[in-house]
mmCIF file of the N, C-alpha and C atoms, coordinates in Angstrom:
data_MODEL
# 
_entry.id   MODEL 
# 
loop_
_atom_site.group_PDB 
_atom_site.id 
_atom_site.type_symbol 
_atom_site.label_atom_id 
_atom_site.label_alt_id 
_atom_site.label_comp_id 
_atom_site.label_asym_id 
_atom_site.label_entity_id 
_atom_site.label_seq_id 
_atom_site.pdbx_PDB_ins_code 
_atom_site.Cartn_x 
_atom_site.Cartn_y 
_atom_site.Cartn_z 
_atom_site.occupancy 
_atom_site.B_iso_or_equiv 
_atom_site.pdbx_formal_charge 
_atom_site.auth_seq_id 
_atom_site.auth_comp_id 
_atom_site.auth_asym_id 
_atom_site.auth_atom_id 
_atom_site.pdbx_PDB_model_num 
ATOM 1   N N  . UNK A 1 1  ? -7.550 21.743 -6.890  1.00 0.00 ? 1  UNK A N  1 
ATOM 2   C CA . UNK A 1 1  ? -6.863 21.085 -7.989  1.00 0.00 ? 1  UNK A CA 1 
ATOM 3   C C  . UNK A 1 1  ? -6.931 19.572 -7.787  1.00 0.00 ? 1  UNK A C  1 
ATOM 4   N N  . UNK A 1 2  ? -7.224 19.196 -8.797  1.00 0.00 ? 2  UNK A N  1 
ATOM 5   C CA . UNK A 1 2  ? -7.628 17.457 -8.745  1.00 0.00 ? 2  UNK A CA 1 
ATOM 6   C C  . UNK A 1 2  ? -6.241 16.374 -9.294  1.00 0.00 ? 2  UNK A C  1 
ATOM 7   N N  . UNK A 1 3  ? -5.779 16.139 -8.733  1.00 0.00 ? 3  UNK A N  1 
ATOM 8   C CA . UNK A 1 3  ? -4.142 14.942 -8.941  1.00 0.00 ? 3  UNK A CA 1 
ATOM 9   C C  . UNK A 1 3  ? -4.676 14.003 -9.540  1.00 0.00 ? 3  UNK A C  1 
ATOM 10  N N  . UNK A 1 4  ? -4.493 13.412 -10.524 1.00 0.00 ? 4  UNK A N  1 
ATOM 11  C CA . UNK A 1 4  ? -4.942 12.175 -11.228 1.00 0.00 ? 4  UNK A CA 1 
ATOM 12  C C  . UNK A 1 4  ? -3.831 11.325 -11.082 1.00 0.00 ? 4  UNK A C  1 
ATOM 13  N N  . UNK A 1 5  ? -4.153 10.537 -9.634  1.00 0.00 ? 5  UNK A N  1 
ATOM 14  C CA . UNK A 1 5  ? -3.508 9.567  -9.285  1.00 0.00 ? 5  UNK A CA 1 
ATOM 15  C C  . UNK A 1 5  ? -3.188 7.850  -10.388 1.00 0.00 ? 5  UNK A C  1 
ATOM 16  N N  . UNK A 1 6  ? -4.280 7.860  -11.323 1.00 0.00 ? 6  UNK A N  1 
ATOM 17  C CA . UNK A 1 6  ? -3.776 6.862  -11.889 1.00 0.00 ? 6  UNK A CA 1 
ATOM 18  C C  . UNK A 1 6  ? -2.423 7.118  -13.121 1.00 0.00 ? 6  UNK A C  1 
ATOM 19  N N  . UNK A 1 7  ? -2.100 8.430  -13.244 1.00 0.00 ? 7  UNK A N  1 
ATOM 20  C CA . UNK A 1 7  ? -0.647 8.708  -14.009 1.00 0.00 ? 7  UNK A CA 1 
ATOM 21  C C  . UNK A 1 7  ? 0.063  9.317  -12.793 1.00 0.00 ? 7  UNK A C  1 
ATOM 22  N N  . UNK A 1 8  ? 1.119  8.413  -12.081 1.00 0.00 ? 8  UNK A N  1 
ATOM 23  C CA . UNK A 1 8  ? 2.239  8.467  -11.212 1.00 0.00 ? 8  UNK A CA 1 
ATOM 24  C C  . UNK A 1 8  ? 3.258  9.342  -11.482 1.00 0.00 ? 8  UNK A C  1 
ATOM 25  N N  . UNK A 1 9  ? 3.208  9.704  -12.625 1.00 0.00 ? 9  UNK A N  1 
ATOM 26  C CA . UNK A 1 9  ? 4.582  10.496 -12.938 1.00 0.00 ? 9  UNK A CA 1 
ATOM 27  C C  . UNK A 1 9  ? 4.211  11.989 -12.775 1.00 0.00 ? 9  UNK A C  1 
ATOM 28  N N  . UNK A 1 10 ? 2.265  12.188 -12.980 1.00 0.00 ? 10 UNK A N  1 
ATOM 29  C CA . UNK A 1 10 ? 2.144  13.365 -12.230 1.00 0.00 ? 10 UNK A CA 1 
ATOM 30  C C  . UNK A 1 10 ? 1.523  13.365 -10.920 1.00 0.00 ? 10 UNK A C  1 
ATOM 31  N N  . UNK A 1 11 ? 0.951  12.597 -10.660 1.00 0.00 ? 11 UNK A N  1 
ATOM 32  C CA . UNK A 1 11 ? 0.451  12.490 -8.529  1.00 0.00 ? 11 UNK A CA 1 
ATOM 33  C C  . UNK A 1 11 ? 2.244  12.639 -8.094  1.00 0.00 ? 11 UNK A C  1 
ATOM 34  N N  . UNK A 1 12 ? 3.332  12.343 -8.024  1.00 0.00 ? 12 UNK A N  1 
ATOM 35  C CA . UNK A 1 12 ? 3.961  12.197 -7.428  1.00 0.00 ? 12 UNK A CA 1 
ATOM 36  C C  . UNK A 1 12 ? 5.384  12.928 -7.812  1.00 0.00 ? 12 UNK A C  1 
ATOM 37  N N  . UNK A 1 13 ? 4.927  13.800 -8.628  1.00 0.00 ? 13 UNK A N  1 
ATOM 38  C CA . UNK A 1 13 ? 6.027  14.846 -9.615  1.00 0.00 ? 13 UNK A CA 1 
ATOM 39  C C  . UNK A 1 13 ? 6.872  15.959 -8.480  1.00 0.00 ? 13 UNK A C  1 
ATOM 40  N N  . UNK A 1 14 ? 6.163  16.258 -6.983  1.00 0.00 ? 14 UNK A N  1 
ATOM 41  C CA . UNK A 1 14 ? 6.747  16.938 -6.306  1.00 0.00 ? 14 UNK A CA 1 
ATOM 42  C C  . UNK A 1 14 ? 7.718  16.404 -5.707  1.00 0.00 ? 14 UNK A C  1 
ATOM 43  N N  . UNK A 1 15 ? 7.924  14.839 -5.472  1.00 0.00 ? 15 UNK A N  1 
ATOM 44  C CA . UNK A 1 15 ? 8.782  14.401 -4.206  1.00 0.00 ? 15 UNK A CA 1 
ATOM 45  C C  . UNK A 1 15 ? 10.220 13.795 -5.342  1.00 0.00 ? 15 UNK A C  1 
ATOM 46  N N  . UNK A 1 16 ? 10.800 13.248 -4.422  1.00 0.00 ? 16 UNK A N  1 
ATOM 47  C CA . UNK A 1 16 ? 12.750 13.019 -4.735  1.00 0.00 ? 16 UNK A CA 1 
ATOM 48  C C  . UNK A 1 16 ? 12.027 11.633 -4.734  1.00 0.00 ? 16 UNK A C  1 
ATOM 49  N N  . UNK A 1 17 ? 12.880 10.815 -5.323  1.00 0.00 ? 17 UNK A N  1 
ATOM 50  C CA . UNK A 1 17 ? 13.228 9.124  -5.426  1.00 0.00 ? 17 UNK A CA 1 
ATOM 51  C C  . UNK A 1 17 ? 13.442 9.123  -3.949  1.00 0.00 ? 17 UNK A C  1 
ATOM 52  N N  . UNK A 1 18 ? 14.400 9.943  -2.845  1.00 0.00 ? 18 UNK A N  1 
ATOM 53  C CA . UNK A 1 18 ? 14.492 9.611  -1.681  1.00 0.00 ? 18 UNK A CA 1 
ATOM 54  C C  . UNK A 1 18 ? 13.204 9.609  -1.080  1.00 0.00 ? 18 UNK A C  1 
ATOM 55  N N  . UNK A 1 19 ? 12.449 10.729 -1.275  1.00 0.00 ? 19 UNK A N  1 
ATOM 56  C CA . UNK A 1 19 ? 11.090 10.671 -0.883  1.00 0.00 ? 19 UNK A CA 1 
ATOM 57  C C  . UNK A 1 19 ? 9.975  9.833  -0.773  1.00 0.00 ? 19 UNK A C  1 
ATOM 58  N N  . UNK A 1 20 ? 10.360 9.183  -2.172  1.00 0.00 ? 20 UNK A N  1 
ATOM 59  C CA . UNK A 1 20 ? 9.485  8.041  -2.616  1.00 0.00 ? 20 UNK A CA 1 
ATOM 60  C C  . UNK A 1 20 ? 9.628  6.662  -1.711  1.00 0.00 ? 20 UNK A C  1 
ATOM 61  N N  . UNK A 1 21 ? 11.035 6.761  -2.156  1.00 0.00 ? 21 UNK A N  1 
ATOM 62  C CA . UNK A 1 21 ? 11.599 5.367  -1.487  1.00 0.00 ? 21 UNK A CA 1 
ATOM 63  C C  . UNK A 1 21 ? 11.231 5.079  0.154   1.00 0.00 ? 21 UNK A C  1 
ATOM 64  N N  . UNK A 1 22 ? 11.577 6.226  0.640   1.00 0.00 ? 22 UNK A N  1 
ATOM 65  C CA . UNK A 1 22 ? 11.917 6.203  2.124   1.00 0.00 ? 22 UNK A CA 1 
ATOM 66  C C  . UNK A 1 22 ? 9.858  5.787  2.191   1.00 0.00 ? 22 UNK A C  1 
ATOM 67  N N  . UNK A 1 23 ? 8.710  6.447  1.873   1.00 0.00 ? 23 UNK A N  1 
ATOM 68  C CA . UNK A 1 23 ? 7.291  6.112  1.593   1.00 0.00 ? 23 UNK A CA 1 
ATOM 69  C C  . UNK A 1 23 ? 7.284  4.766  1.851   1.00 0.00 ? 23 UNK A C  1 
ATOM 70  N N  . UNK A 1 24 ? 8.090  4.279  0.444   1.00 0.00 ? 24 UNK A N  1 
ATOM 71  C CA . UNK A 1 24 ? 7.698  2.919  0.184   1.00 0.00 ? 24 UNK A CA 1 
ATOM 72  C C  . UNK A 1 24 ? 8.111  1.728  1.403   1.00 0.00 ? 24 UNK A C  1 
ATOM 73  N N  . UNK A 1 25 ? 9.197  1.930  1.825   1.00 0.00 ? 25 UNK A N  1 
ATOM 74  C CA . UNK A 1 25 ? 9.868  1.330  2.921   1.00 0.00 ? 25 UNK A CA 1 
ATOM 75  C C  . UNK A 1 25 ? 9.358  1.181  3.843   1.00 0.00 ? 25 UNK A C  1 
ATOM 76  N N  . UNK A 1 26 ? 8.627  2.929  4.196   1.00 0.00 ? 26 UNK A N  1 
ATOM 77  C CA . UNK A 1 26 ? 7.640  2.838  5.557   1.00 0.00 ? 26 UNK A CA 1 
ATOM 78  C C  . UNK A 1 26 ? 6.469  1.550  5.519   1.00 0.00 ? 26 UNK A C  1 
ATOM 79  N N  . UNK A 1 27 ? 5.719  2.148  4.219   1.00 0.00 ? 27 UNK A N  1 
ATOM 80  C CA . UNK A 1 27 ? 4.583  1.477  4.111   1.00 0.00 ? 27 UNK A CA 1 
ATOM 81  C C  . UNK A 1 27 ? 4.776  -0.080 3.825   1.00 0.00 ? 27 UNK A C  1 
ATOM 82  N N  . UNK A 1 28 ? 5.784  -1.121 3.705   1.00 0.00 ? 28 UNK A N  1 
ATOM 83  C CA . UNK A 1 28 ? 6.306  -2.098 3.807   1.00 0.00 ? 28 UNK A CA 1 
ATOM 84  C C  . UNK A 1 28 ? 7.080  -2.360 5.283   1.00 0.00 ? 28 UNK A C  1 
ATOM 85  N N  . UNK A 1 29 ? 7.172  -1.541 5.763   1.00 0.00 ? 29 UNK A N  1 
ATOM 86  C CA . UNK A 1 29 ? 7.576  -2.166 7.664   1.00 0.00 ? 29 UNK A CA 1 
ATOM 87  C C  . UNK A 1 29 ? 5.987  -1.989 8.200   1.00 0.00 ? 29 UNK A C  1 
ATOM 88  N N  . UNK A 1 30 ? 5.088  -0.617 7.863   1.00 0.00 ? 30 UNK A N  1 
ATOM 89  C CA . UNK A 1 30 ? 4.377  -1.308 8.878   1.00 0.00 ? 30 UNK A CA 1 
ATOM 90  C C  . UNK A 1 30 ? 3.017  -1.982 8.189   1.00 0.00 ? 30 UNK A C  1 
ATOM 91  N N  . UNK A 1 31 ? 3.250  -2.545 7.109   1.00 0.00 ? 31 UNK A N  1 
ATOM 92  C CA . UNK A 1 31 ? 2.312  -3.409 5.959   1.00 0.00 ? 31 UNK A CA 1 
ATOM 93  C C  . UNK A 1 31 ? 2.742  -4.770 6.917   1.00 0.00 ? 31 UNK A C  1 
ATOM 94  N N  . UNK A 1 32 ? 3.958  -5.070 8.051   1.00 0.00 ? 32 UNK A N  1 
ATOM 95  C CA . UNK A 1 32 ? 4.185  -6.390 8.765   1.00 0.00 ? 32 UNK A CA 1 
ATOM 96  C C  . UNK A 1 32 ? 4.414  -6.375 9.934   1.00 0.00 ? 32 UNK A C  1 
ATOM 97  N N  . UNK A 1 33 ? 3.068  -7.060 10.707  1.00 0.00 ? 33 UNK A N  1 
ATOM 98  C CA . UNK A 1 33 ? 2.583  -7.274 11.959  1.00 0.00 ? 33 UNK A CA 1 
ATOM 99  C C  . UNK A 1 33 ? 4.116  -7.620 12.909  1.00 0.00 ? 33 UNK A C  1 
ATOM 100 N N  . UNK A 1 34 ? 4.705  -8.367 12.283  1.00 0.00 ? 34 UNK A N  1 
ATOM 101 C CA . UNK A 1 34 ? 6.564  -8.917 13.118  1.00 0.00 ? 34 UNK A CA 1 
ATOM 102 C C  . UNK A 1 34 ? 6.564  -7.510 12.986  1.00 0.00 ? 34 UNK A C  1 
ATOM 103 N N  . UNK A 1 35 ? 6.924  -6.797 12.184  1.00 0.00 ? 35 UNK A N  1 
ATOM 104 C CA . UNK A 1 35 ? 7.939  -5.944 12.450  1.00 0.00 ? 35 UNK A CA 1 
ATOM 105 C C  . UNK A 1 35 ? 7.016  -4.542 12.844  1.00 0.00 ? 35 UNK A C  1 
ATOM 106 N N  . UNK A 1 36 ? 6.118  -4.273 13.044  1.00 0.00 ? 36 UNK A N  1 
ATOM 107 C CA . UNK A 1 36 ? 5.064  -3.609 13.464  1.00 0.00 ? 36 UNK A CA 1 
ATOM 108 C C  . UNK A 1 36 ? 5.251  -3.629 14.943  1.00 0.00 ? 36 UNK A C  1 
ATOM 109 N N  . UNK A 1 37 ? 5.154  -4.951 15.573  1.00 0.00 ? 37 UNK A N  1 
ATOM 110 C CA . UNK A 1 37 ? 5.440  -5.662 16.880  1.00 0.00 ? 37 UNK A CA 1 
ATOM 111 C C  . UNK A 1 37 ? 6.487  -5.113 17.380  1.00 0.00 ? 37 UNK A C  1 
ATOM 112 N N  . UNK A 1 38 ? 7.516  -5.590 16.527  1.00 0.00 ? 38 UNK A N  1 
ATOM 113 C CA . UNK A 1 38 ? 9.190  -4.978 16.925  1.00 0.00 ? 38 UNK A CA 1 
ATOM 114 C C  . UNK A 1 38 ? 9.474  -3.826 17.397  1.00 0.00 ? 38 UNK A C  1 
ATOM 115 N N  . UNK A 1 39 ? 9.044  -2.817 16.141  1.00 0.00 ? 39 UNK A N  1 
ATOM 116 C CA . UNK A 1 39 ? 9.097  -1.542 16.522  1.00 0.00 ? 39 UNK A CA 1 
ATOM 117 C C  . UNK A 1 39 ? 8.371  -0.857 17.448  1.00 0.00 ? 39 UNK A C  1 
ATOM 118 N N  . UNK A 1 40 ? 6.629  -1.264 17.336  1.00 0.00 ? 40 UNK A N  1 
ATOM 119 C CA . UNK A 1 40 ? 6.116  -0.711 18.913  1.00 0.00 ? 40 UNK A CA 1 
ATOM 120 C C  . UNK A 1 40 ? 6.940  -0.732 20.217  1.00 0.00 ? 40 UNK A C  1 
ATOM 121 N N  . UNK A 1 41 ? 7.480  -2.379 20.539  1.00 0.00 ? 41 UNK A N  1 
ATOM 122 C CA . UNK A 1 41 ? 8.236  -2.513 21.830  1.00 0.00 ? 41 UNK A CA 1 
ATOM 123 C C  . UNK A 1 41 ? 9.270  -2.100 21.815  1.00 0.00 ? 41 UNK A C  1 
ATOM 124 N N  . UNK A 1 42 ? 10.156 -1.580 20.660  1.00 0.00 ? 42 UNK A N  1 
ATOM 125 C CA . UNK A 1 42 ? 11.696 -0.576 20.250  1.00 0.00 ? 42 UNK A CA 1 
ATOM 126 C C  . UNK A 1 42 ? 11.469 0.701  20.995  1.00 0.00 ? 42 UNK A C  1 
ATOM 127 N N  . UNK A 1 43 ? 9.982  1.355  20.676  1.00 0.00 ? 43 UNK A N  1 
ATOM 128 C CA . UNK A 1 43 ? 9.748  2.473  20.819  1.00 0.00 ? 43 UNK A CA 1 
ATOM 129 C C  . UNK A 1 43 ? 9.285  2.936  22.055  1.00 0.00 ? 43 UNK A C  1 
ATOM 130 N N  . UNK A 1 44 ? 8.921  2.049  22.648  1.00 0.00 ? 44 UNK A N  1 
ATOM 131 C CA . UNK A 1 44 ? 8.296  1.552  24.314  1.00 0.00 ? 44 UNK A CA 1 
ATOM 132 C C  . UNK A 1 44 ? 10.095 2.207  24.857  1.00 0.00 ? 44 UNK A C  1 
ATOM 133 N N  . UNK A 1 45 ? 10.524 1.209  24.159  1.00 0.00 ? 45 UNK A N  1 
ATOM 134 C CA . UNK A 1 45 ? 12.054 1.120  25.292  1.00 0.00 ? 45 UNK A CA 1 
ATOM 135 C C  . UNK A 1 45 ? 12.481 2.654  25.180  1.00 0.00 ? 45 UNK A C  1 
ATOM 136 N N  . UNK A 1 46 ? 12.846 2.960  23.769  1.00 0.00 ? 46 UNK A N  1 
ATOM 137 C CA . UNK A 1 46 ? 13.582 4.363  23.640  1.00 0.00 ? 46 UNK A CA 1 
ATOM 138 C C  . UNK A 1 46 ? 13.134 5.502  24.334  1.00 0.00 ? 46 UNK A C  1 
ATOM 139 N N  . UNK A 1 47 ? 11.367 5.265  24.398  1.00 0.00 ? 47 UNK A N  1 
ATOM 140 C CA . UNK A 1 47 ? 10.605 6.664  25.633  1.00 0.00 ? 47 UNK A CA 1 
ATOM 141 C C  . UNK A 1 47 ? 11.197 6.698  26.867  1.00 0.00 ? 47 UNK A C  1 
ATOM 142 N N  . UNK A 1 48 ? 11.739 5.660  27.008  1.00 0.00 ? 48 UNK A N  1 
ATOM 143 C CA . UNK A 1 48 ? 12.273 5.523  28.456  1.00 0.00 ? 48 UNK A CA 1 
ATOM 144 C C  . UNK A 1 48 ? 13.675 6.043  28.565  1.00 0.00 ? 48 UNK A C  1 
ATOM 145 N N  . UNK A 1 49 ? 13.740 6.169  27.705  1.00 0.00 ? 49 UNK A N  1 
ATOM 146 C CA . UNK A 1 49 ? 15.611 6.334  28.218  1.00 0.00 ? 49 UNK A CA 1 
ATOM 147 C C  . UNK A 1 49 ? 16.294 7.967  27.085  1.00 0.00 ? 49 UNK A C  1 
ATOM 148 N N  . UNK A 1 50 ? 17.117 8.345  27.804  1.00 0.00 ? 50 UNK A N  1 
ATOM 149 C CA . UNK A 1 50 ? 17.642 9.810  27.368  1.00 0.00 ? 50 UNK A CA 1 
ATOM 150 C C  . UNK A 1 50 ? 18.077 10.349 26.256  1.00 0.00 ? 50 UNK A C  1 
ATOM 151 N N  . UNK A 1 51 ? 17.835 8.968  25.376  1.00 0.00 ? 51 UNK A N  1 
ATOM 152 C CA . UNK A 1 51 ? 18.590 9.443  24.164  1.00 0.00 ? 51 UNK A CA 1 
ATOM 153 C C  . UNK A 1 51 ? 17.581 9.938  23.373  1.00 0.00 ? 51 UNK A C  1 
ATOM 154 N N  . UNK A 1 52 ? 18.585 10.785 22.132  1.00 0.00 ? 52 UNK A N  1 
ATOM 155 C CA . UNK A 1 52 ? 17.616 11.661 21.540  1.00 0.00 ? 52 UNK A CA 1 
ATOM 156 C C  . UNK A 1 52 ? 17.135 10.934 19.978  1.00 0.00 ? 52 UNK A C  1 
ATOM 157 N N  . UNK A 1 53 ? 16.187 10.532 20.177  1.00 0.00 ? 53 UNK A N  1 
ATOM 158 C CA . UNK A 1 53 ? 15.789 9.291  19.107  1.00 0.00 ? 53 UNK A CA 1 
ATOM 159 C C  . UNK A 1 53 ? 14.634 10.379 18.373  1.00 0.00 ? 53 UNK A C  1 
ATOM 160 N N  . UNK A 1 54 ? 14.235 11.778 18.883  1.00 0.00 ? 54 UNK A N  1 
ATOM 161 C CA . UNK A 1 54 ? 13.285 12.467 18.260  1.00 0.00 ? 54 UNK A CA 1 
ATOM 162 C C  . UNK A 1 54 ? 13.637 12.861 16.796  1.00 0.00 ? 54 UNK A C  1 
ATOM 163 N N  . UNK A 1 55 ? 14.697 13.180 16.525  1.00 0.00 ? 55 UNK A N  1 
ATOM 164 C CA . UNK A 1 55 ? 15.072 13.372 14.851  1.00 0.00 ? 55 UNK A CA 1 
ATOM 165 C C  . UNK A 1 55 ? 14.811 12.124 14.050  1.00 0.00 ? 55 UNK A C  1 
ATOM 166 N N  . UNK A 1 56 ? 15.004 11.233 14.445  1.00 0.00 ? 56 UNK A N  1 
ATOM 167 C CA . UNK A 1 56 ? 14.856 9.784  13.555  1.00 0.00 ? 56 UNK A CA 1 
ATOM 168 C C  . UNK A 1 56 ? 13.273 9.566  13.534  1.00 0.00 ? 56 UNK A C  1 
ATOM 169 N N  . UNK A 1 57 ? 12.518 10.195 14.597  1.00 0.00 ? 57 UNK A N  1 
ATOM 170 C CA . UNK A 1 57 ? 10.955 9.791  14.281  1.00 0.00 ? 57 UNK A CA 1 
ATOM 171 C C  . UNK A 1 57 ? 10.342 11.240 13.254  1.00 0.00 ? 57 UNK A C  1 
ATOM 172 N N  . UNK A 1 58 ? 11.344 12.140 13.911  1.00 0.00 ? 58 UNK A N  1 
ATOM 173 C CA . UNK A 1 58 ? 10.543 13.222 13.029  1.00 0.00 ? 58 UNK A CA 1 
ATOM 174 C C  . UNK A 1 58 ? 10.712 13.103 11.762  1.00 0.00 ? 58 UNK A C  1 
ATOM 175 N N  . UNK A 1 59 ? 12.074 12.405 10.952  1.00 0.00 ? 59 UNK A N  1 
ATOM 176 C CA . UNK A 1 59 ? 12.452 12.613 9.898   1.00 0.00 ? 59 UNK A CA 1 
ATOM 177 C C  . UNK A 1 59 ? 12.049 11.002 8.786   1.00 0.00 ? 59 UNK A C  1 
ATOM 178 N N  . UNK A 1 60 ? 11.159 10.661 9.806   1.00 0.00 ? 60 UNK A N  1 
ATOM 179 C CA . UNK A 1 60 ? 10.458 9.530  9.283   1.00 0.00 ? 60 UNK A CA 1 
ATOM 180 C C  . UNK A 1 60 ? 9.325  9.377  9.179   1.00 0.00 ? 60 UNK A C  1 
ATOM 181 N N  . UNK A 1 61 ? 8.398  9.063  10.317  1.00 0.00 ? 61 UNK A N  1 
ATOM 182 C CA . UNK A 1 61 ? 6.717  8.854  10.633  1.00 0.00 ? 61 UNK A CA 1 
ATOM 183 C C  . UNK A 1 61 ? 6.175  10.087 10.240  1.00 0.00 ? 61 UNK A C  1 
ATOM 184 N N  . UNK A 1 62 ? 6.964  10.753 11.833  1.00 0.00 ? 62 UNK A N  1 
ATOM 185 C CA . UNK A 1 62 ? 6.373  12.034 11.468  1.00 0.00 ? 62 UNK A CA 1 
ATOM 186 C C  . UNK A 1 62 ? 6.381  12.870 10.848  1.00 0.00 ? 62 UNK A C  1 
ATOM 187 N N  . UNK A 1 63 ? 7.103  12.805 10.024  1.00 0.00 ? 63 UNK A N  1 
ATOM 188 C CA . UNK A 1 63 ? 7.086  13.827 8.429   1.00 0.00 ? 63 UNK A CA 1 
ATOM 189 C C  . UNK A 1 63 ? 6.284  13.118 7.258   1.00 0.00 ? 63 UNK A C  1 
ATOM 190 N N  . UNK A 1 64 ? 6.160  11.886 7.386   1.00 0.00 ? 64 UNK A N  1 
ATOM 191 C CA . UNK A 1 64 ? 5.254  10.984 6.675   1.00 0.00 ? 64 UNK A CA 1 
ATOM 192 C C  . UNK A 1 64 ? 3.946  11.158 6.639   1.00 0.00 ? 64 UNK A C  1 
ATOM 193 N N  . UNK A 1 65 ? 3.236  11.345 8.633   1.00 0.00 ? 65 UNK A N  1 
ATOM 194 C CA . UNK A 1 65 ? 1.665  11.246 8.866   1.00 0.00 ? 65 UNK A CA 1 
ATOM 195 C C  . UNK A 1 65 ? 1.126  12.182 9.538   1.00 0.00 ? 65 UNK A C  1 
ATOM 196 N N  . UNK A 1 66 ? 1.848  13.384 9.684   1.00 0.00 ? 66 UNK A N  1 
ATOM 197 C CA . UNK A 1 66 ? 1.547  14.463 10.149  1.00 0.00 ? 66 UNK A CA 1 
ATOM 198 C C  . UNK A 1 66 ? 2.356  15.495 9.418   1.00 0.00 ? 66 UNK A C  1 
ATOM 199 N N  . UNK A 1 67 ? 0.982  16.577 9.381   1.00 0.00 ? 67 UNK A N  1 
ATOM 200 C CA . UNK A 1 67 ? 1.258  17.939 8.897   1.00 0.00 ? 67 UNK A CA 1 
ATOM 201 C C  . UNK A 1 67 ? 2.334  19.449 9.263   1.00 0.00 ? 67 UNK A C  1 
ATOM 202 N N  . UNK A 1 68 ? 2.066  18.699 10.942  1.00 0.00 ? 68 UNK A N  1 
ATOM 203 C CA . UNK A 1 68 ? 3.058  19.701 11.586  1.00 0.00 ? 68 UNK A CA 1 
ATOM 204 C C  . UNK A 1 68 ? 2.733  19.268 13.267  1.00 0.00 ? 68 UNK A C  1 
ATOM 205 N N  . UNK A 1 69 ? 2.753  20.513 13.844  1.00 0.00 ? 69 UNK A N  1 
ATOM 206 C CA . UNK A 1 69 ? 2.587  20.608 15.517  1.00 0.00 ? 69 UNK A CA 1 
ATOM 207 C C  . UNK A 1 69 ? 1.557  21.520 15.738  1.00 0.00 ? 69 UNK A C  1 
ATOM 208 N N  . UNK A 1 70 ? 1.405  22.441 14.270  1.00 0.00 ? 70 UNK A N  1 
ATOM 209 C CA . UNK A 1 70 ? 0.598  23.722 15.329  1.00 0.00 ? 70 UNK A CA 1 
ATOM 210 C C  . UNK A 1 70 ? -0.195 23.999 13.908  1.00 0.00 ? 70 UNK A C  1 
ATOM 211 N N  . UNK A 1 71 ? -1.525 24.778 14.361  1.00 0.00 ? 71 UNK A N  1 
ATOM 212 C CA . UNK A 1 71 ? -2.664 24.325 12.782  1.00 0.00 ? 71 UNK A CA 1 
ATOM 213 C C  . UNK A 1 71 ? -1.898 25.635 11.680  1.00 0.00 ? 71 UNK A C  1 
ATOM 214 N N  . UNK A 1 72 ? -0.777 26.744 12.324  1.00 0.00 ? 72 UNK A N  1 
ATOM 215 C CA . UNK A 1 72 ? -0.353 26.779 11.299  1.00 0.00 ? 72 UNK A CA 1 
ATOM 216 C C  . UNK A 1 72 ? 0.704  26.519 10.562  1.00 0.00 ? 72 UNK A C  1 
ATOM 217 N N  . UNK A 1 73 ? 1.654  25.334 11.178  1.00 0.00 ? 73 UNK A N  1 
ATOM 218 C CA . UNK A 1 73 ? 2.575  24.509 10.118  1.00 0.00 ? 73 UNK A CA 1 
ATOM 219 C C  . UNK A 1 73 ? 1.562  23.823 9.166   1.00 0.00 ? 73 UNK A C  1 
# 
């Protein structure tokens, strides 16, 4: 099935305004090298230490740029 991305109201008819938004946000933090910077060395620090920072990446990046964990998620 072919999405005809130049009408938005149907390429993008499956997701929520939250969906969208939270997209757009991503792709505007890391569209900037500062804050690109920031967050690499944020993320440096947090590997290191015990807290559980994995829900906030899963429910962000990684639900953003990956499909799953295993080829059948």
């Amino acid at each position: 099935m072919k999405i005809p991305f130049q009408n938005t109201e149907v390429a993008f008819r499956s997701k929520s305004t939250f969906e969208l938004t939270q997209a757009y946000l991503l792709f505007k933090f890391i569209g900037s090298a500062s804050l690109v910077s920031l967050g690499s060395g944020l993320l440096n620090q947090l590997l290191k230490t015990p807290l559980p920072f994995e829900p906030l990446l899963r429910g962000t990046l990684f639900n953003h740029f990956c499909g799953g964990e295993t080829a059948k998620d």
